[in-house]
mmCIF file of the N, C-alpha and C atoms, coordinates in Angstrom:
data_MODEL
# 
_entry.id   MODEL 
# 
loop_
_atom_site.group_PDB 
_atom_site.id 
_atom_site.type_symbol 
_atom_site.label_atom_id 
_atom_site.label_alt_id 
_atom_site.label_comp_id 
_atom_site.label_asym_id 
_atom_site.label_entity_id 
_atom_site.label_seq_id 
_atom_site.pdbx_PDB_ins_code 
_atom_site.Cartn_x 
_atom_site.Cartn_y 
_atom_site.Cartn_z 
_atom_site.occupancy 
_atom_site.B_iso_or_equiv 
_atom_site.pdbx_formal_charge 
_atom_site.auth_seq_id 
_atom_site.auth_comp_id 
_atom_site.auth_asym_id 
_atom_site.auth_atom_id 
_atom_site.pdbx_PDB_model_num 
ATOM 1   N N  . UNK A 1 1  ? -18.346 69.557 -38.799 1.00 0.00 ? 1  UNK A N  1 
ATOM 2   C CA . UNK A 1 1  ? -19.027 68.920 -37.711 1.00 0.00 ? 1  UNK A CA 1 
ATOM 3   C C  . UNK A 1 1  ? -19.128 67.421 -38.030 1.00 0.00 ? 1  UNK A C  1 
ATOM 4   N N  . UNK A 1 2  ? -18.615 66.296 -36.969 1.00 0.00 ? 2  UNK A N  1 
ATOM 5   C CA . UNK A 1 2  ? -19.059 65.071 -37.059 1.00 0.00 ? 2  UNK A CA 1 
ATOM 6   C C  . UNK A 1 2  ? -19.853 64.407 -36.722 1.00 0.00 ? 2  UNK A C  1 
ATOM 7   N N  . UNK A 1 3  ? -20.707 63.660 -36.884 1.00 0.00 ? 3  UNK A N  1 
ATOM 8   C CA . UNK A 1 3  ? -21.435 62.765 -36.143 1.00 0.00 ? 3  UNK A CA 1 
ATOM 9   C C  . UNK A 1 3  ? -21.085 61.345 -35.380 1.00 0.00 ? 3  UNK A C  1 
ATOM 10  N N  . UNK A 1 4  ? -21.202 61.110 -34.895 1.00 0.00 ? 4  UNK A N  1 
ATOM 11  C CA . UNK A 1 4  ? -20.707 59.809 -34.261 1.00 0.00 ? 4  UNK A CA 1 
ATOM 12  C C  . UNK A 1 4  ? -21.842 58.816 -34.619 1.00 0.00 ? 4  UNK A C  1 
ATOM 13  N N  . UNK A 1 5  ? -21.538 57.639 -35.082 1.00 0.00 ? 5  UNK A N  1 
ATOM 14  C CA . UNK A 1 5  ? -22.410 56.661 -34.767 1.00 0.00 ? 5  UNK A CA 1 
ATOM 15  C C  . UNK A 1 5  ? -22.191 55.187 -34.043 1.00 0.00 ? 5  UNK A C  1 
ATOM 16  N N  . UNK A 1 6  ? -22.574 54.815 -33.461 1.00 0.00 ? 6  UNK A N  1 
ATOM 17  C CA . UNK A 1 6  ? -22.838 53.592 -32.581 1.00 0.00 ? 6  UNK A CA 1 
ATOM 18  C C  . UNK A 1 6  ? -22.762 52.398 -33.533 1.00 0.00 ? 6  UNK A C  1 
ATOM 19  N N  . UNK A 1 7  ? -21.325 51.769 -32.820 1.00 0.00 ? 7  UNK A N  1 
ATOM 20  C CA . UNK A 1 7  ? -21.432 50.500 -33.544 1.00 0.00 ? 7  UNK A CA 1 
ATOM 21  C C  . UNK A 1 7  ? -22.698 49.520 -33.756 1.00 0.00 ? 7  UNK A C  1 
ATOM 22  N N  . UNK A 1 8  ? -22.668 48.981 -34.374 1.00 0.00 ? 8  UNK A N  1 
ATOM 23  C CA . UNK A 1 8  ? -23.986 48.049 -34.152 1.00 0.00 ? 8  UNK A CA 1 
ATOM 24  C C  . UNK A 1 8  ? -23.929 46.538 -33.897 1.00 0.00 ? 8  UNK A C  1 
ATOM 25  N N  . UNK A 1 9  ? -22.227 46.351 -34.137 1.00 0.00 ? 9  UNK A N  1 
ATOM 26  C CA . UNK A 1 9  ? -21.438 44.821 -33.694 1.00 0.00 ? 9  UNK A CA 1 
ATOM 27  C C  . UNK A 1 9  ? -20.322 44.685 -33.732 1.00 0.00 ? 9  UNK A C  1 
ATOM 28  N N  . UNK A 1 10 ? -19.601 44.492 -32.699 1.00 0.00 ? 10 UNK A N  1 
ATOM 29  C CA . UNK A 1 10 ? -18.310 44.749 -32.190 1.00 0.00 ? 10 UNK A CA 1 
ATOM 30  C C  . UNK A 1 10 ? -17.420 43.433 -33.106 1.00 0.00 ? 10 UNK A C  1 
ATOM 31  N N  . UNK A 1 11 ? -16.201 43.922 -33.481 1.00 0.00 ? 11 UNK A N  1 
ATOM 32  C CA . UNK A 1 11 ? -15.510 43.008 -34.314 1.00 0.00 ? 11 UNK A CA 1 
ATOM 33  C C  . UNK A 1 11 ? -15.236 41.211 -33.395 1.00 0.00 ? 11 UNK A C  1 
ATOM 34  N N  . UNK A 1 12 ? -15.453 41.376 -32.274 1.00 0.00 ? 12 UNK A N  1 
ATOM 35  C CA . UNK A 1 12 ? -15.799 40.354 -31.323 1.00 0.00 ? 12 UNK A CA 1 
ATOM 36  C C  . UNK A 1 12 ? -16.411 39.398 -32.130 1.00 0.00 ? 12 UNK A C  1 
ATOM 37  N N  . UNK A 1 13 ? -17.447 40.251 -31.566 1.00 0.00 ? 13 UNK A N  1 
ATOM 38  C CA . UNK A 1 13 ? -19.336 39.679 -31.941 1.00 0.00 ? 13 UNK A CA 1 
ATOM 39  C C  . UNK A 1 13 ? -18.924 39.016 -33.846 1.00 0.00 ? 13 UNK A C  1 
ATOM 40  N N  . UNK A 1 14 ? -18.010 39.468 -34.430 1.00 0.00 ? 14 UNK A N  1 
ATOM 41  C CA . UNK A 1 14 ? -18.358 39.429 -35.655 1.00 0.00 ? 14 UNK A CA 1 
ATOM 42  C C  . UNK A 1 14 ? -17.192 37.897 -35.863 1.00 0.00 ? 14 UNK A C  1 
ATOM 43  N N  . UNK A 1 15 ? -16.417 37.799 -35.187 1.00 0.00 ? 15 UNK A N  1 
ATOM 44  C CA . UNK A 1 15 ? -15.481 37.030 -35.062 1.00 0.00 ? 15 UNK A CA 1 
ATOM 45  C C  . UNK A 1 15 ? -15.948 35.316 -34.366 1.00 0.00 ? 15 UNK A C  1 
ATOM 46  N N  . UNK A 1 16 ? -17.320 35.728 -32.874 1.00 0.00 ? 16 UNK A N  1 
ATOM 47  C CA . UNK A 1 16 ? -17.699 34.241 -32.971 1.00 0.00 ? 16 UNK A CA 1 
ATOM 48  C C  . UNK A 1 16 ? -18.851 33.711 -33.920 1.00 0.00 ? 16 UNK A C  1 
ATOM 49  N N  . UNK A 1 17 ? -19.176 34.603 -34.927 1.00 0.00 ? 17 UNK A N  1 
ATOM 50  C CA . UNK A 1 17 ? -19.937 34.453 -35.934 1.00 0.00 ? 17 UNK A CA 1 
ATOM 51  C C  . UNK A 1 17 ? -19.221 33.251 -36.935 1.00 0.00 ? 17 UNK A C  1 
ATOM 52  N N  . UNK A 1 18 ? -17.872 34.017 -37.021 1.00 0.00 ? 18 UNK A N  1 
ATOM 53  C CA . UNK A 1 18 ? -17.466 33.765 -38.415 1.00 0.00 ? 18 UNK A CA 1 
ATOM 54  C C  . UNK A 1 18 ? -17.349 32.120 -38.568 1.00 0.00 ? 18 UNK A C  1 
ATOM 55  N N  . UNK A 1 19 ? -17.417 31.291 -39.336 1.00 0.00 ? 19 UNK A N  1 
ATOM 56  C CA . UNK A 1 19 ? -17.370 29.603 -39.716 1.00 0.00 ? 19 UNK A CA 1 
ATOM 57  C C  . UNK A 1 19 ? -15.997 29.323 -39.673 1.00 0.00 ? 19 UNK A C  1 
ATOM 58  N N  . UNK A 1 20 ? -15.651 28.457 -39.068 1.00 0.00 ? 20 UNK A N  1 
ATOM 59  C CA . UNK A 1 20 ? -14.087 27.866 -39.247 1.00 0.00 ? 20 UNK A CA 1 
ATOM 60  C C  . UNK A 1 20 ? -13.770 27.582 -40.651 1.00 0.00 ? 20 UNK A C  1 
ATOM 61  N N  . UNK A 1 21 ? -12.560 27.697 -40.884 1.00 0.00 ? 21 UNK A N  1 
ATOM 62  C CA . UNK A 1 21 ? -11.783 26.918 -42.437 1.00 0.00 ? 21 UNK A CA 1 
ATOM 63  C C  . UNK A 1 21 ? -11.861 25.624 -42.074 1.00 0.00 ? 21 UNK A C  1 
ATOM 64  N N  . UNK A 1 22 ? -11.412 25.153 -43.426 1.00 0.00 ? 22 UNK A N  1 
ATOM 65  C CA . UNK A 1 22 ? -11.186 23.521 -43.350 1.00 0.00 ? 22 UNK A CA 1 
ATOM 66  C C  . UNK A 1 22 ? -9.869  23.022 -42.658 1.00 0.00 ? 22 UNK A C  1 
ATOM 67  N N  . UNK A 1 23 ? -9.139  24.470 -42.300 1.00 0.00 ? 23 UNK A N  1 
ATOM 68  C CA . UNK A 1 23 ? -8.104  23.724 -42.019 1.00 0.00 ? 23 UNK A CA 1 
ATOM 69  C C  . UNK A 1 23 ? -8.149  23.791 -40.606 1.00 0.00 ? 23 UNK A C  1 
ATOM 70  N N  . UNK A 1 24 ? -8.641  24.729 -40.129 1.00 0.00 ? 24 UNK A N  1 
ATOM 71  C CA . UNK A 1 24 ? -8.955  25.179 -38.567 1.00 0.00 ? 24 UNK A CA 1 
ATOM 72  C C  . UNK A 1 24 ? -10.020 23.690 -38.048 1.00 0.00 ? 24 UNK A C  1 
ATOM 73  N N  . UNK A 1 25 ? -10.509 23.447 -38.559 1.00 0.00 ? 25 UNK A N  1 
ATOM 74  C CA . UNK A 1 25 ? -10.977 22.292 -38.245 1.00 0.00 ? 25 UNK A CA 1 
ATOM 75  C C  . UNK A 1 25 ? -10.610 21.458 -38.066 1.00 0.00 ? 25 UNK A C  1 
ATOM 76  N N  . UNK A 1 26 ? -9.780  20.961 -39.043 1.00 0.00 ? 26 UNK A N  1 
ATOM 77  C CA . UNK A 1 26 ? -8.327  19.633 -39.539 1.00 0.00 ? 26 UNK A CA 1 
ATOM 78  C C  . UNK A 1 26 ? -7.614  19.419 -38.110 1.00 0.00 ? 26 UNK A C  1 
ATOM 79  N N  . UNK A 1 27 ? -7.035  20.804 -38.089 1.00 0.00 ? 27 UNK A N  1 
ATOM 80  C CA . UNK A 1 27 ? -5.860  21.285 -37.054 1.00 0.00 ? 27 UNK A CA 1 
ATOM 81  C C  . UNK A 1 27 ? -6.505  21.214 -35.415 1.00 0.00 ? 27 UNK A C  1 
ATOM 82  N N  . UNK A 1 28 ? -7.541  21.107 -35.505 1.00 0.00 ? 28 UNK A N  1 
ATOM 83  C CA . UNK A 1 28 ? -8.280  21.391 -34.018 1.00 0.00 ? 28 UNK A CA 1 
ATOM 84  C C  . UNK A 1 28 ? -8.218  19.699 -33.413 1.00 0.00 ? 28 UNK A C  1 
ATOM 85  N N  . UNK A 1 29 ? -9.073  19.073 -34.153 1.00 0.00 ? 29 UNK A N  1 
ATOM 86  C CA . UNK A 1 29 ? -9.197  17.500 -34.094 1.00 0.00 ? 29 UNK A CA 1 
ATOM 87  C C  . UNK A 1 29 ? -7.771  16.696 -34.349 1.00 0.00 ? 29 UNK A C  1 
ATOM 88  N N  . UNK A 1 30 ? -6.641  17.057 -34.526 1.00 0.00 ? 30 UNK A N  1 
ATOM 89  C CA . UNK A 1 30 ? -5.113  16.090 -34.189 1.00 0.00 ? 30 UNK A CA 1 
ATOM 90  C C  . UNK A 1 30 ? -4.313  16.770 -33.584 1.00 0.00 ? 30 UNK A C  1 
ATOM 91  N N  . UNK A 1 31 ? -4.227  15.516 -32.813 1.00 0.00 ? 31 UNK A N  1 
ATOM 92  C CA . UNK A 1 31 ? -2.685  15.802 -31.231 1.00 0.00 ? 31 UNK A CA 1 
ATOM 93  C C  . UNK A 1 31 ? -1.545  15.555 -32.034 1.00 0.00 ? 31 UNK A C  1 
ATOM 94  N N  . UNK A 1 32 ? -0.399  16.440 -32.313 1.00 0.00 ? 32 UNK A N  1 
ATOM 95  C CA . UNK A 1 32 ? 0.471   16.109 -32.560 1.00 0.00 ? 32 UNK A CA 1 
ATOM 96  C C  . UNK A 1 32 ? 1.594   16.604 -31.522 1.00 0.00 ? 32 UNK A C  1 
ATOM 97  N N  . UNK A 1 33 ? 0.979   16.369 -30.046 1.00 0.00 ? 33 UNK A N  1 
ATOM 98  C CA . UNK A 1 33 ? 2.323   16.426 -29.328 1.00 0.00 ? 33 UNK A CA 1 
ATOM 99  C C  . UNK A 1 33 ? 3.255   15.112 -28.880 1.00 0.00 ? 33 UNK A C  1 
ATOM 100 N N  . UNK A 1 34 ? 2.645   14.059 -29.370 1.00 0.00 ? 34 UNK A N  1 
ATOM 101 C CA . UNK A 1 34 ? 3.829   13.112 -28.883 1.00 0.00 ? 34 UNK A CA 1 
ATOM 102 C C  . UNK A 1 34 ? 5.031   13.209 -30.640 1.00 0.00 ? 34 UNK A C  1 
ATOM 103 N N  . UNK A 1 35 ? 4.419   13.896 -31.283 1.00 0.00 ? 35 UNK A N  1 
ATOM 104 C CA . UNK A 1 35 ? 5.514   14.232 -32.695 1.00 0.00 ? 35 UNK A CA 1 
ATOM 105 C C  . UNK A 1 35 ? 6.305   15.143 -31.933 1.00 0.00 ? 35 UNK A C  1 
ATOM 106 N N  . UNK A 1 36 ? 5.527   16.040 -31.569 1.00 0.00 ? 36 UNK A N  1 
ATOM 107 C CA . UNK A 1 36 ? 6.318   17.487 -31.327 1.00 0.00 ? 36 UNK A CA 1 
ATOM 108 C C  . UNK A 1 36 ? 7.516   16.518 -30.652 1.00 0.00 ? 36 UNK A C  1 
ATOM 109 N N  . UNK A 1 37 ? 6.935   16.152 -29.273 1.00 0.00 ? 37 UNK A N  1 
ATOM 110 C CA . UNK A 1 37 ? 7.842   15.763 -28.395 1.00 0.00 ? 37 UNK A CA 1 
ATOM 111 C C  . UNK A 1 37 ? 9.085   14.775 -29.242 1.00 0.00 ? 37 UNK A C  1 
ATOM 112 N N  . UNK A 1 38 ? 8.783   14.053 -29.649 1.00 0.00 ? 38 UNK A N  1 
ATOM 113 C CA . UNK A 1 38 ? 10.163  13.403 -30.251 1.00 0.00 ? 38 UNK A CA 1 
ATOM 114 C C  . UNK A 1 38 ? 10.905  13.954 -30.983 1.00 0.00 ? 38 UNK A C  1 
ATOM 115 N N  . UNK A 1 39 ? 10.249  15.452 -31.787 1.00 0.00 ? 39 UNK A N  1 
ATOM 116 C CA . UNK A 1 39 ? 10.893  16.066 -32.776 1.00 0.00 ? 39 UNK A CA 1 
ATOM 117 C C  . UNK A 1 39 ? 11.659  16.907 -31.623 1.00 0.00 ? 39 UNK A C  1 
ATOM 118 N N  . UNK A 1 40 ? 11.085  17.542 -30.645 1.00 0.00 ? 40 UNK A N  1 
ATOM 119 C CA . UNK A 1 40 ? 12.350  18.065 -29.671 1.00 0.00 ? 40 UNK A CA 1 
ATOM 120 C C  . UNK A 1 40 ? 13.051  17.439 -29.129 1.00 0.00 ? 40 UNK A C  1 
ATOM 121 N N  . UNK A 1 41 ? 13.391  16.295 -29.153 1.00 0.00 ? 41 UNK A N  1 
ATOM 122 C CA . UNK A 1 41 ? 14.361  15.479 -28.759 1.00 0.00 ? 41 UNK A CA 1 
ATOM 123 C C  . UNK A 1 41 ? 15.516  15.505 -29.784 1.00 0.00 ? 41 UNK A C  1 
ATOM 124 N N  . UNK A 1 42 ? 14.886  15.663 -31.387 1.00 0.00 ? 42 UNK A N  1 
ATOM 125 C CA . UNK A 1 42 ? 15.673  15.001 -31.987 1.00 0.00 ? 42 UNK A CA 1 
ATOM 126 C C  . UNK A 1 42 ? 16.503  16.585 -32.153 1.00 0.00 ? 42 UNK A C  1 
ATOM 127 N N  . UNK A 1 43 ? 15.728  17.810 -32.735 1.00 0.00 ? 43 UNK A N  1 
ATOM 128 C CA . UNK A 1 43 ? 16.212  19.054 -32.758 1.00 0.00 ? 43 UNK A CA 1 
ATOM 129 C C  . UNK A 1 43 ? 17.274  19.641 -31.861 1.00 0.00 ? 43 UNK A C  1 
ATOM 130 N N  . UNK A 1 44 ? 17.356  18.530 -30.292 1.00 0.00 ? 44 UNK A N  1 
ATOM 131 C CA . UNK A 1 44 ? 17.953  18.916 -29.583 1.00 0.00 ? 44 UNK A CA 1 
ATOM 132 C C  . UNK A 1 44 ? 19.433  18.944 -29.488 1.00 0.00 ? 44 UNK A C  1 
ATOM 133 N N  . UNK A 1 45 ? 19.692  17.561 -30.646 1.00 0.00 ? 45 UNK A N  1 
ATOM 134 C CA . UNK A 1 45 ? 20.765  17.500 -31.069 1.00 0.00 ? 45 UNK A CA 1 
ATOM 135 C C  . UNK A 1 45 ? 21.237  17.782 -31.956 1.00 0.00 ? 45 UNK A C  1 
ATOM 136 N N  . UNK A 1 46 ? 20.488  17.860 -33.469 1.00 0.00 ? 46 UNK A N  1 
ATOM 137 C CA . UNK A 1 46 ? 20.993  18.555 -34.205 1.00 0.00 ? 46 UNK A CA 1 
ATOM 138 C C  . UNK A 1 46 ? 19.962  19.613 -35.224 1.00 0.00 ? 46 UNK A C  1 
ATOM 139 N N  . UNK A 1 47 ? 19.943  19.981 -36.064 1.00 0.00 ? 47 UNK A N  1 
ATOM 140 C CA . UNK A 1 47 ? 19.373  20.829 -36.821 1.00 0.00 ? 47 UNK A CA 1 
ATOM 141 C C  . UNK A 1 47 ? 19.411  22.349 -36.230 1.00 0.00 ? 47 UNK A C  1 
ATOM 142 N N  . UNK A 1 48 ? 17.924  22.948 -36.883 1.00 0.00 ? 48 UNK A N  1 
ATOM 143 C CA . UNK A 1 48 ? 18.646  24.625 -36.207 1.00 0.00 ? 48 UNK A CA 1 
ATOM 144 C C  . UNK A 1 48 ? 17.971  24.272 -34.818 1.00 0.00 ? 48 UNK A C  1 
ATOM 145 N N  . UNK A 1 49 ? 18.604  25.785 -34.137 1.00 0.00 ? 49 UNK A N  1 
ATOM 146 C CA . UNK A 1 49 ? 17.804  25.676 -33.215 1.00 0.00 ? 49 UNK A CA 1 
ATOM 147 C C  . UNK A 1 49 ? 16.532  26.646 -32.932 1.00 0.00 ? 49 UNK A C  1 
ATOM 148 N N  . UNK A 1 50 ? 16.007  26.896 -31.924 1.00 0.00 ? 50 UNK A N  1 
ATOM 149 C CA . UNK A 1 50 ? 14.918  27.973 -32.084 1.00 0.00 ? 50 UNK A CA 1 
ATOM 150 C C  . UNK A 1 50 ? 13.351  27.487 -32.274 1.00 0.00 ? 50 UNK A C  1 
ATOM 151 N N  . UNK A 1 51 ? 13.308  26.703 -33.280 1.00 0.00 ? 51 UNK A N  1 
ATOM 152 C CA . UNK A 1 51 ? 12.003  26.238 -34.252 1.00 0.00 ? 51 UNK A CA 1 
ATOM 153 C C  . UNK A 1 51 ? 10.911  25.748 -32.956 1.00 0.00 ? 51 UNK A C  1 
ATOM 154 N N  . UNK A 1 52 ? 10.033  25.726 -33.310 1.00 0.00 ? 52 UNK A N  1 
ATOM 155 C CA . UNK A 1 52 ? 8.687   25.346 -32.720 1.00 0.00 ? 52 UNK A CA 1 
ATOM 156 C C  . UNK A 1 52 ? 8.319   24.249 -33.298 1.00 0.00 ? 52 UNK A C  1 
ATOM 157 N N  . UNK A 1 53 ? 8.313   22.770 -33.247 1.00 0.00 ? 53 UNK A N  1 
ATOM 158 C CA . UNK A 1 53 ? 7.734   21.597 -33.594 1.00 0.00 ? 53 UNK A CA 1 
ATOM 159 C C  . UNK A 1 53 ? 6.300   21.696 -33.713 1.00 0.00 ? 53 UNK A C  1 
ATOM 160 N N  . UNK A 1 54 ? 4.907   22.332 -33.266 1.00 0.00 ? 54 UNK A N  1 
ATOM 161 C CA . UNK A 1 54 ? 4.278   22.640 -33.581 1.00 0.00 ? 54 UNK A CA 1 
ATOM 162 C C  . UNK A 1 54 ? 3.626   23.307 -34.650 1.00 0.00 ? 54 UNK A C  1 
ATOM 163 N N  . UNK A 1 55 ? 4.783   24.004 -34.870 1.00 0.00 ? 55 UNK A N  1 
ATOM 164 C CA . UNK A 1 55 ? 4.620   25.067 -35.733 1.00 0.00 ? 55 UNK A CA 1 
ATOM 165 C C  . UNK A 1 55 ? 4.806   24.494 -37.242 1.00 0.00 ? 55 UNK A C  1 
ATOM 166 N N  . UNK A 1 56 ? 5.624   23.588 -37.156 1.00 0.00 ? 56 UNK A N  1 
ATOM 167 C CA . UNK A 1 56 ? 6.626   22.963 -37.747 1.00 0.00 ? 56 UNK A CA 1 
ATOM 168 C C  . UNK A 1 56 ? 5.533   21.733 -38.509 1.00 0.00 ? 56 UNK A C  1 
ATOM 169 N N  . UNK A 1 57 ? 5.308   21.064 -38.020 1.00 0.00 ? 57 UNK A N  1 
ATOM 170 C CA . UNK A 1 57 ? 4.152   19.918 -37.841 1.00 0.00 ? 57 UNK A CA 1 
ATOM 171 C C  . UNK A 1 57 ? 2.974   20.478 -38.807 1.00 0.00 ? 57 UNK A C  1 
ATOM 172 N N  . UNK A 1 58 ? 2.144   21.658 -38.268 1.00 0.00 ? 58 UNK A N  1 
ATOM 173 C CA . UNK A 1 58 ? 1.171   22.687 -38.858 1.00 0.00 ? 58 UNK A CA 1 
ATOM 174 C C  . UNK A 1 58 ? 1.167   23.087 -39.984 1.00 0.00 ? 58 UNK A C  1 
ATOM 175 N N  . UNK A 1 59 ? 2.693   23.538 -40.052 1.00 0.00 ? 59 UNK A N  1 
ATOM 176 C CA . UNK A 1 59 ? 2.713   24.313 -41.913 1.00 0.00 ? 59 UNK A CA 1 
ATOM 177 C C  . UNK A 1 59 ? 2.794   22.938 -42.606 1.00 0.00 ? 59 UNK A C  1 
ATOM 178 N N  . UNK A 1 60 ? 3.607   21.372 -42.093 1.00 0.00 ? 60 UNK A N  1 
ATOM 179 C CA . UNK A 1 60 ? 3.623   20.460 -43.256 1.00 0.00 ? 60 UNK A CA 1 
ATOM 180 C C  . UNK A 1 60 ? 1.795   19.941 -43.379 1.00 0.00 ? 60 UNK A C  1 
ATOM 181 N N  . UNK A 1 61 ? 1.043   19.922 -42.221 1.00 0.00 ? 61 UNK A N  1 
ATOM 182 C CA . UNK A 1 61 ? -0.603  19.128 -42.315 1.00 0.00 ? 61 UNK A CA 1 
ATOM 183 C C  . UNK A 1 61 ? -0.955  20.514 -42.797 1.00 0.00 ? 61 UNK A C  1 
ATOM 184 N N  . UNK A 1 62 ? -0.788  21.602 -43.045 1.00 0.00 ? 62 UNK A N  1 
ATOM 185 C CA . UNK A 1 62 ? -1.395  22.615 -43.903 1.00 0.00 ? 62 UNK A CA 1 
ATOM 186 C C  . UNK A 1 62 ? -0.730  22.639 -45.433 1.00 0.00 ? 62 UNK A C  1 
ATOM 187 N N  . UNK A 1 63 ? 0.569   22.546 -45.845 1.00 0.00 ? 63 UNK A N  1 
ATOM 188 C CA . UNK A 1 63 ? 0.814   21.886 -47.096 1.00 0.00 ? 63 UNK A CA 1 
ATOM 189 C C  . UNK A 1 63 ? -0.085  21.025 -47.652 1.00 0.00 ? 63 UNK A C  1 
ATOM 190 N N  . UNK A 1 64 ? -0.525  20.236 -47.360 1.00 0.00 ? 64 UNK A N  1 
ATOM 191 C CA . UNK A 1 64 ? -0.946  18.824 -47.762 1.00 0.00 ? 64 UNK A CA 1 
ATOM 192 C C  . UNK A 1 64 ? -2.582  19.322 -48.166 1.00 0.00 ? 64 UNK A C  1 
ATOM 193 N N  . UNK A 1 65 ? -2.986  20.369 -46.591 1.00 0.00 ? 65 UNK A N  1 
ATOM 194 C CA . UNK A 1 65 ? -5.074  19.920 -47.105 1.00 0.00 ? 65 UNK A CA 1 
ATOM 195 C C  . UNK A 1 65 ? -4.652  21.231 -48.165 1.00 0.00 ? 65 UNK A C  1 
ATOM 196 N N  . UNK A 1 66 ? -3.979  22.711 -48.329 1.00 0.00 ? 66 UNK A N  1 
ATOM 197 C CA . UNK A 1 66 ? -4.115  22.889 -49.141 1.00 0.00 ? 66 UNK A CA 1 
ATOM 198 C C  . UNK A 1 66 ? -3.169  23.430 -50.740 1.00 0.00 ? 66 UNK A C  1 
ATOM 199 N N  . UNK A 1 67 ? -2.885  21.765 -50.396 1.00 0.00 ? 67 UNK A N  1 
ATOM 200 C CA . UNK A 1 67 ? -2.058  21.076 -51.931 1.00 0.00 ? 67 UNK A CA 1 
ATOM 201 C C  . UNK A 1 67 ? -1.118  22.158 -52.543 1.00 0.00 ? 67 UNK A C  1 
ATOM 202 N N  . UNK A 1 68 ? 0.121   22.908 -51.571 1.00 0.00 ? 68 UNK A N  1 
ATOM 203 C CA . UNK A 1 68 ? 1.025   23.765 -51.664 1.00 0.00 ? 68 UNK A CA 1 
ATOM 204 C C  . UNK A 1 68 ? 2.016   22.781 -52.549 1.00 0.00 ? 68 UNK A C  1 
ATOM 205 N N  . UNK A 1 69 ? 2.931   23.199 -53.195 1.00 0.00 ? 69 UNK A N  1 
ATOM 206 C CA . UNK A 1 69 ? 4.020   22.594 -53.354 1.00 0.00 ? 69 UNK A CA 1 
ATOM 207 C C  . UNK A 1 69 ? 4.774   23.063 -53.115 1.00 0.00 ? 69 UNK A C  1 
ATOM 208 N N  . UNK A 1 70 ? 6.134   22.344 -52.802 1.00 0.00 ? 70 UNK A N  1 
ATOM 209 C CA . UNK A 1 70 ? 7.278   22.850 -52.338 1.00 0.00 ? 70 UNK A CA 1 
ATOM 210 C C  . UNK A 1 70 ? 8.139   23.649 -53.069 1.00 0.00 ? 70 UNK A C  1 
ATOM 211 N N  . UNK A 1 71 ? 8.825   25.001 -52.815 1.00 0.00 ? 71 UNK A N  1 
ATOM 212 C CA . UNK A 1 71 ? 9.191   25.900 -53.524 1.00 0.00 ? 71 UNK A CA 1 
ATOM 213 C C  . UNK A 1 71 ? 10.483  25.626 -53.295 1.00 0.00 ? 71 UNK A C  1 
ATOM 214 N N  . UNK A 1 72 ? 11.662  25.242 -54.798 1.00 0.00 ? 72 UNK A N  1 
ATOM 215 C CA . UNK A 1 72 ? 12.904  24.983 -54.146 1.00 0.00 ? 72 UNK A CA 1 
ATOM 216 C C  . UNK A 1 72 ? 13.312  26.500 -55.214 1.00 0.00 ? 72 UNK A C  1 
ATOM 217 N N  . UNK A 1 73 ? 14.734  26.659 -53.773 1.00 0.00 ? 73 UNK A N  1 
ATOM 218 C CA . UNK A 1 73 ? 15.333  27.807 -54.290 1.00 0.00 ? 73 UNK A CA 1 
ATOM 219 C C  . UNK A 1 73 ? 16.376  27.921 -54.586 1.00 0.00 ? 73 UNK A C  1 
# 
C-alpha cells in the first residue's frame, strides 16, 4: 500500500527562489548583438557554417569570468 503525499513546493516555486550565478548576471547586463551581427556577416563568408554568434560570444565572456583555459588537442 502507498501513500501519496502532497508536494509542498513545486520545482517552479523552487526555481524563482533560486539566486543567479555570477555569470547569469554578467551575461544578462551585455548586448552583444551588434558583435553577433558583424560576426554573421563575417561567418557568412567564410568559416563553418551553422554556429550561433551568440552562443559563440557566451562560451568566450564565460571562459574569461570563469578563468577556463583553452584545451588544445
Amino acid at each position: 500500500m502507498y501513500i501519496r503525499q502532497m508536494c509542498l513546493i513545486s520545482f517552479e516555486q523552487i526555481m524563482e527562489y533560486q539566486q543567479e550565478t555570477k555569470l547569469e548576471m554578467i551575461l544578462s547586463q551585455i548586448n552583444v548583438s551588434k558583435i553577433a551581427s558583424s560576426m554573421r556577416k563575417c561567418f557568412g563568408t567564410k568559416g563553418p557554417k551553422g554556429n550561433d554568434p551568440f552562443s559563440f560570444i557566451y562560451a568566450l565572456i564565460a571562459m574569461q569570468v570563469e578563468k577556463y583555459k583553452l584545451l588544445n588537442t
